[in-house]
C-alpha positions in Angstrom: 16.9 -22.4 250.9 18.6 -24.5 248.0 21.9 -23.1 249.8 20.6 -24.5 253.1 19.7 -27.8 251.2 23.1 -28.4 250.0 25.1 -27.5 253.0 22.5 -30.1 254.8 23.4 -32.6 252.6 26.9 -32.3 252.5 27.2 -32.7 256.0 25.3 -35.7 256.5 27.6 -36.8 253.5 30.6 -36.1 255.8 29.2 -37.6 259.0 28.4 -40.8 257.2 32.0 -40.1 255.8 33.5 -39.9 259.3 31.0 -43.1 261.3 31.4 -45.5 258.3 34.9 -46.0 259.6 34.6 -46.0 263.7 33.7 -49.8 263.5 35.0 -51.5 267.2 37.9 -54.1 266.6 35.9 -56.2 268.9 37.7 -59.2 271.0 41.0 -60.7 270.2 40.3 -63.6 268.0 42.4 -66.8 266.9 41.7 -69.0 264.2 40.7 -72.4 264.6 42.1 -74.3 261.2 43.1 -78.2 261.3 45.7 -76.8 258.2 47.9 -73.6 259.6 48.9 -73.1 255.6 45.3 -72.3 254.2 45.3 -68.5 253.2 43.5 -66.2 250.7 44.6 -62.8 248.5 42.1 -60.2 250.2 41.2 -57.4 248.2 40.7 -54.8 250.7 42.4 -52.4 248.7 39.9 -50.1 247.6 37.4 -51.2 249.9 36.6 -47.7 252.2 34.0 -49.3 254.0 35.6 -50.2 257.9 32.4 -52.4 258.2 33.3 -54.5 255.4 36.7 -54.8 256.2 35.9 -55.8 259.3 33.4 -58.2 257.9 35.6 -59.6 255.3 38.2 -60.7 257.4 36.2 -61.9 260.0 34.8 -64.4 257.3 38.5 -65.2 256.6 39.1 -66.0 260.2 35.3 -68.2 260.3 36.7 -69.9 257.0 39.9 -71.0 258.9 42.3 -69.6 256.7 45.3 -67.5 259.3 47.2 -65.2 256.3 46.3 -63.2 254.1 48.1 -61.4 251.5 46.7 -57.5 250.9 48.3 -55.4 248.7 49.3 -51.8 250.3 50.0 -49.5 247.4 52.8 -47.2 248.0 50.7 -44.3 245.9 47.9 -44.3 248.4 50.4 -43.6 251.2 52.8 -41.2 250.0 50.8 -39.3 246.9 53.3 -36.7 247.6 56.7 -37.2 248.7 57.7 -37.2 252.2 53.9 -36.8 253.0 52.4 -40.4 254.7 47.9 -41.1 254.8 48.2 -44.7 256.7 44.3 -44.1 258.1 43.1 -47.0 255.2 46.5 -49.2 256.0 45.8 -49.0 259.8 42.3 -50.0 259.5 42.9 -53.1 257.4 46.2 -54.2 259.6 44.4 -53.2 262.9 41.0 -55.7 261.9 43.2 -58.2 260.6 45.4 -58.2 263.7 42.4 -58.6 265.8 41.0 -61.2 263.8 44.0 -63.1 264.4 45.4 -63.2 260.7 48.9 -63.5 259.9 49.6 -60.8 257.0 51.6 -60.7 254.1 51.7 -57.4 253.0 52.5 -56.7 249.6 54.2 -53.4 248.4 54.5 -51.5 244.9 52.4 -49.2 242.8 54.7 -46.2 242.5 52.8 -42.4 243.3 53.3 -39.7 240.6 56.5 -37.8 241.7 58.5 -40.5 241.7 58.3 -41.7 238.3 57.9 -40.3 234.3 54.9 -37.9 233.5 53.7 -40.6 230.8 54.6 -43.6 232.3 51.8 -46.2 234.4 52.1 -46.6 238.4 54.0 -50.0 237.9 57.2 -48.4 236.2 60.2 -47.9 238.8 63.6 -46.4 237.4 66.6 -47.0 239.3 66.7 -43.2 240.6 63.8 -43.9 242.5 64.5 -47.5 244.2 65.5 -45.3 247.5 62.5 -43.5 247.5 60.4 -47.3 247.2 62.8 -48.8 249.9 62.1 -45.4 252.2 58.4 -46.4 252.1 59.1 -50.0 252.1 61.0 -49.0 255.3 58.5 -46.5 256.6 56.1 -49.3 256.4 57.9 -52.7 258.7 58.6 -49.6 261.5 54.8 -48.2 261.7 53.9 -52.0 261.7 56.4 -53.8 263.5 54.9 -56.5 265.4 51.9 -56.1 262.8 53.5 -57.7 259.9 56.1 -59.8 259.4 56.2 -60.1 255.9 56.5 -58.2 253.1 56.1 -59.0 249.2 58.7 -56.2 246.9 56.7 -55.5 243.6 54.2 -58.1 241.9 55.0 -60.8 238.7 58.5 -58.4 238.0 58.5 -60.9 234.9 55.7 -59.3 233.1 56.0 -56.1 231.2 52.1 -55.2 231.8 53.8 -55.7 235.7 56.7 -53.8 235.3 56.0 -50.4 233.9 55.5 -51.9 230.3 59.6 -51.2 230.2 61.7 -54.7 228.7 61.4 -57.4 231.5 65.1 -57.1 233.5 65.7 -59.7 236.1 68.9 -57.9 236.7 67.5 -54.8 237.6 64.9 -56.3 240.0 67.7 -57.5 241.8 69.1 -54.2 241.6 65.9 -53.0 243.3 66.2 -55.6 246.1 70.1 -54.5 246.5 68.4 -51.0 247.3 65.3 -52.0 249.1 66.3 -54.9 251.4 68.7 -53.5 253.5 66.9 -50.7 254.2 64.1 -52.7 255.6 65.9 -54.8 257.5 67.4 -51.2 259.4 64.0 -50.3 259.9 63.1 -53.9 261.4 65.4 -56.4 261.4 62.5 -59.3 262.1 60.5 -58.6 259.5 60.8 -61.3 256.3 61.3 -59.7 253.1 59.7 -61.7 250.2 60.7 -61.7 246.5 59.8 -63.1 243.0 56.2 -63.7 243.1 56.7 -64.2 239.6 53.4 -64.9 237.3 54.1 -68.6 236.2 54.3 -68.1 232.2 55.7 -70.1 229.1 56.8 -66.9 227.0 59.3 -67.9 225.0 62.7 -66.5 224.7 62.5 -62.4 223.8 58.8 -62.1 224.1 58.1 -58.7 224.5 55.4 -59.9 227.1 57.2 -61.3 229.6 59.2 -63.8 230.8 59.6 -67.5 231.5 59.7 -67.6 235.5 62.3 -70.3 235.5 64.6 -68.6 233.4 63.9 -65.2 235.3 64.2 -67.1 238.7 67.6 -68.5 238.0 68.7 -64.8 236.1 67.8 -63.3 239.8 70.4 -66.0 241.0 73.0 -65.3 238.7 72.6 -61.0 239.7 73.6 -62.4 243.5 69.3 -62.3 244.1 70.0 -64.8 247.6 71.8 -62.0 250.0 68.7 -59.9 249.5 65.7 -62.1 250.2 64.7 -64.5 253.3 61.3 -66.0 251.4 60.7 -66.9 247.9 56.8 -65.7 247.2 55.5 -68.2 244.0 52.3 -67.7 242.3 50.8 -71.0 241.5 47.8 -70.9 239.1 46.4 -74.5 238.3 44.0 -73.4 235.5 42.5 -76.5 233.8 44.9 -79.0 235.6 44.4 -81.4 238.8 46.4 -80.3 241.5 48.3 -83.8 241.5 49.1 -83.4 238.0 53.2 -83.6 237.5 55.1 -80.7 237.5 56.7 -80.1 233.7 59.0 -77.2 232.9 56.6 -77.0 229.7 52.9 -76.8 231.4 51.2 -74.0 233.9 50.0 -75.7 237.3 49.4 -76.1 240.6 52.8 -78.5 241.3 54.6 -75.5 238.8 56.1 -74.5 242.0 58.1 -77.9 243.0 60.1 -76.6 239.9 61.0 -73.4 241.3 61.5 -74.9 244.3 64.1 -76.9 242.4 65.6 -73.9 241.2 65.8 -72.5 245.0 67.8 -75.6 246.1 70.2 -75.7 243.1 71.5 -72.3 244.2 72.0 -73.3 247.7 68.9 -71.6 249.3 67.0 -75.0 250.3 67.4 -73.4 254.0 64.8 -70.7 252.8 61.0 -71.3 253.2 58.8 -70.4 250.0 55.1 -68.9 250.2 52.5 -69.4 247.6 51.0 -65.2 247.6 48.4 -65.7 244.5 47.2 -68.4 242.8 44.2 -71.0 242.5 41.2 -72.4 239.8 38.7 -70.2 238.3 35.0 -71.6 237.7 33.6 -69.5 234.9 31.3 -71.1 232.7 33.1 -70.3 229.6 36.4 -68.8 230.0 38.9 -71.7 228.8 41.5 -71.3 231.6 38.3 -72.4 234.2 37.2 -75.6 235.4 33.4 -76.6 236.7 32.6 -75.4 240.2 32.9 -79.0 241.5 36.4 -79.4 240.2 37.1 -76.1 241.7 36.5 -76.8 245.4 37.7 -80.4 245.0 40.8 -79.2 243.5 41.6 -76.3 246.1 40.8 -78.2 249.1 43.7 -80.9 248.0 45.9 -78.2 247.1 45.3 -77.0 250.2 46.2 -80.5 251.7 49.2 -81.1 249.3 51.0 -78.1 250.5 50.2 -79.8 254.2 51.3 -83.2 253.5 54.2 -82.8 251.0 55.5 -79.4 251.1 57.8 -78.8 254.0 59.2 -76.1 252.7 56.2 -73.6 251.9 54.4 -71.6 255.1 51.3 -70.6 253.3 49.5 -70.8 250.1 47.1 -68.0 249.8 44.9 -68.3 246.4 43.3 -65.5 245.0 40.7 -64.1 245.8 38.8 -64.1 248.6 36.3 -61.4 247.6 35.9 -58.3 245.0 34.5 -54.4 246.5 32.7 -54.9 243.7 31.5 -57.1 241.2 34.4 -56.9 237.8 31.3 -58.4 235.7 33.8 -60.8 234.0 35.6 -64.5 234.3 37.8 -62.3 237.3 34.2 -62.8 239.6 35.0 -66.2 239.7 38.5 -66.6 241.2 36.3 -65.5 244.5 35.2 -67.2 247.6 32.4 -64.9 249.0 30.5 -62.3 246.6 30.5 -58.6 246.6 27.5 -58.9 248.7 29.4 -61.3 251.2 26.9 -63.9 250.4 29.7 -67.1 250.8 29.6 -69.4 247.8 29.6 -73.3 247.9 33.7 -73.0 248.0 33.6 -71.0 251.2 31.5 -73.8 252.3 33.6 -76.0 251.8 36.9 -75.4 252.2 35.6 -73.9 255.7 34.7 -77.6 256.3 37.9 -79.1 255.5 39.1 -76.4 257.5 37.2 -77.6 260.7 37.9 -81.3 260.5 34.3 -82.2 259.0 34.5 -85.0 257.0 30.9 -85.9 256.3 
């Protein structure tokens, strides 16, 4: 009887396990948006729910924001070599497709095999960068048409981002001498984006990290241009107004007209840039936050800065639109709808901006 129990329960686990993700994609959608460069980081990644993928990006789409960046760990694809699971990948690209999103697609997070027993899923040796540019390449084919742009690695300029080896512009570009042309034979349309370096003012031979001005320009000097078409910035304004001036010695929003400046002193002002990550945070007490207020007031003219002034940058997409769960720290506040998708004031807001209401 307990026998009969369990094997009763277990399949009910499994049919729940099979239904939860057989939501309908439902009609073709567009989004209606009076800015075409609002976007938001999704965080669909370990979200297993198709309802609440489903859900999540329909609020992205009711917000007006058209791109997202979601991050696509090469790990969850290929956990052993030559061996692909796209069932999670093909959910979130198929809903966002339907929802009318434009995605940037980030890639990195390296699987077992193809990297040291000891080391963490960040840390990439140059045996392997064929291996990353084979799933990099797997990826824009399956998806062609789908996405159009893809993000190689994440913040490359901190070590807690790069395998916790010594930060090496040299061999990221090393990586994208490996990885880009490889793409671009799997799908010679798609836009391969680099950089999206976390803005930091480590000094010289921090074991940390890296200035991202100094490792922007080092990606230069290694012949970086030939092997990027978009430069992805992250553009954090912690306690500063968005208007405040760009300084090489301060962390904010207008951060990224520097970089920009770096872009067009190498002769790649042709190229477009892409804010992938960024924004305020309103925690009560965390010292990098500002007051909830000063958070939507500040977003929404970011928002309308990179409209008005910024020519040069397709998207800014600030992190984050909403957790799978709740971190239960200052991270909770970076969000624009809670775990529960209750949307918060900034939602609101920014939703209203989006649709031309001014009173």
């Amino acid at each position: 009887m307990a026998a009969l129990a369990f094997l009763t329960a277990l399949a009910a686990l499994w049919w729940l396990r099979l239904n939860s993700n057989t939501v309908p994609l439902g009609p073709q959608r567009t989004v209606q948006t009076r800015n075409p460069k609002i976007g938001v980081h999704t965080r669909l990644t370990d979200e297993v729910e198709a309802w609440k993928i489903k859900r999540t990006l329909e609020m992205v789409r009711e917000m007006g924001a058209p791109w997202i960046v979601e991050y696509f760990p090469w790990a969850y694809v290929e956990p052993q070599k030559g061996r692909y699971n796209w069932n999670h990948t093909d959910l979130v690209i198929q809903h966002a497709n339907r929802q009318g999103l434009t995605v940037i697609a980030r890639l990195g997070y390296v699987p077992e095999w193809a990297r040291p027993k000891d080391s963490t899923p960040l840390y990439l040796d140059d045996e392997h960068f064929a291996d990353f540019g084979d799933y990099a390449a797997q990826f824009v084919r399956r998806y062609a048409g789908l996405v159009d742009y893809v993000i190689i690695w994440n913040e490359p300029n901190l070590a807690l981002e790069w395998g916790y080896q010594p930060v090496d512009p040299e061999k990221y570009v090393r990586m994208l001498k490996v990885v880009y042309p490889m793409i671009k034979a799997a799908n010679p349309d798609v836009q391969v984006l680099a950089g999206a370096l976390a803005p930091t003012l480590a000094p010289p031979g921090s074991e940390w990290g890296m200035n991202d001005l100094e490792y922007l320009q080092r990606m230069y000097d290694a012949g970086a241009a030939d092997y990027f078409d978009v430069l992805a910035i992250h553009a954090y304004g912690w306690t500063f107004d968005p208007d405040e001036p760009a300084a090489a010695d301060v962390v904010n929003f207008r951060r990224s007209e520097l970089l920009r400046q770096i872009m067009v002193e190498n002769g790649d002002g042709h190229k477009q840039a892409m804010i992938t990550e960024g924004g305020w945070n309103d925690h009560p007490r965390w010292t990098r936050a500002v007051r909830p207020g000063q958070r939507i007031e500040y977003t929404i003219r970011a928002y309308q800065i990179a409209l008005e002034e910024w020519p040069w940058l397709d998207a800014v997409c600030f992190w984050a639109f909403r957790y799978p769960w709740d971190a239960k720290s200052y991270q909770d506040y970076f969000t624009f709808v809670r775990t529960d998708f209750e949307p918060k004031p900034i939602y609101q807001e920014v939703q209203r901006y989006a649709q031309g209401d001014t009173s």
